[in-house]
C-alpha positions in Angstrom: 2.3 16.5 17.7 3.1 19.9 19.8 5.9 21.7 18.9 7.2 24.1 21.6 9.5 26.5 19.8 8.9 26.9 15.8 12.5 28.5 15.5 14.1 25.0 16.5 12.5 23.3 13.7 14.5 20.5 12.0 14.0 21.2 7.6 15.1 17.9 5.5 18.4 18.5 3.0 17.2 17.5 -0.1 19.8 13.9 -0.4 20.6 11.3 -2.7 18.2 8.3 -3.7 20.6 5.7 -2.0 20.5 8.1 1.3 17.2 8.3 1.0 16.5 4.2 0.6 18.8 4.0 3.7 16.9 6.8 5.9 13.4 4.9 4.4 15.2 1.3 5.8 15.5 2.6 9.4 11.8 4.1 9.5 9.4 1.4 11.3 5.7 2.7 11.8 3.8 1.4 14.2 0.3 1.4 14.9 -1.2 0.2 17.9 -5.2 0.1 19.4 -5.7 0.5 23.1 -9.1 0.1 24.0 -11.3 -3.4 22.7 -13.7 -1.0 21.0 -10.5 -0.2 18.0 -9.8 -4.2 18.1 -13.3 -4.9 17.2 -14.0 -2.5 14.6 -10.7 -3.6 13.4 -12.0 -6.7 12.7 -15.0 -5.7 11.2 -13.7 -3.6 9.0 -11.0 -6.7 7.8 -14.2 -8.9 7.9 -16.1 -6.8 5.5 -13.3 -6.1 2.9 -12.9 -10.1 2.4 -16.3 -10.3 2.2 -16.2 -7.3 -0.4 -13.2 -9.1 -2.6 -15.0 -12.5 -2.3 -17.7 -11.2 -4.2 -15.8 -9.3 -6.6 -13.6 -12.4 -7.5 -16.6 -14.1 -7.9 -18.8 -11.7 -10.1 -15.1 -11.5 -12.3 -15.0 -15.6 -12.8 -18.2 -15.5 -13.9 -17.6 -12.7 -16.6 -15.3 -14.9 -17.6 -17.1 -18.3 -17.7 -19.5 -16.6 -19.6 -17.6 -14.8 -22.5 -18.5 -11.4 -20.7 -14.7 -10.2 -19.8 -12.9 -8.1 -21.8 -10.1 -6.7 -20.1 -8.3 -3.6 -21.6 -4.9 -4.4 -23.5 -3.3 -1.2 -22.6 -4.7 -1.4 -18.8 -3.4 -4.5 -18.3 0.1 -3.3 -20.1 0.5 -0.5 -18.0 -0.2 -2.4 -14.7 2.3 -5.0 -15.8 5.3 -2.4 -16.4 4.2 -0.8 -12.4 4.5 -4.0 -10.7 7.8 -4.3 -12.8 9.1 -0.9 -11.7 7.7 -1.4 -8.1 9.7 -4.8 -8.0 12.6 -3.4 -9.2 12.5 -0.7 -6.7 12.1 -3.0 -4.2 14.7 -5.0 -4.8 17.1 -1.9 -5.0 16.0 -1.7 -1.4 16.5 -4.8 0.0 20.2 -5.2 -1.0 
């Protein structure tokens, strides 16, 4: 990004959370690849992440199969009470 003339810059007013959610609503990224090079490594790099999860959900079924997983109470507490919140938030969003 270039800007020509620092002294027109545009500084964010701090605003509410419900102008905020709305300004967040309107804001659409999006990413696109130009050249077949980006497409393929694109690909690669989606093929070799499912490959990676495969074999992690596979090592974690067998942990359990075997008596060998022990997850962490509190870990599995405090992940429950994020997806909560994040839900929550989300939901708050979308109405």
């Amino acid at each position: 990004m270039k800007v020509s003339d620092a002294s027109t810059a545009v500084v964010p007013a701090v605003t509410s959370r419900a102008a905020q959610s709305a300004e967040q609503k309107e804001v659409k990224d999006r990413v696109s690849v130009s050249t077949p090079q980006g497409e393929a490594a694109i690909r690669t790099a989606m093929t070799a992440m499912d490959a990676s999860r495969a074999t992690r959900v596979a090592e974690v079924v067998n942990a359990v199969r075997n008596g060998q997983y022990y997850p962490s109470p509190t870990t599995m507490a405090q992940k429950l009470v994020s997806e909560a919140e994040v839900e929550g938030q989300l939901r708050t969003m979308l109405k």
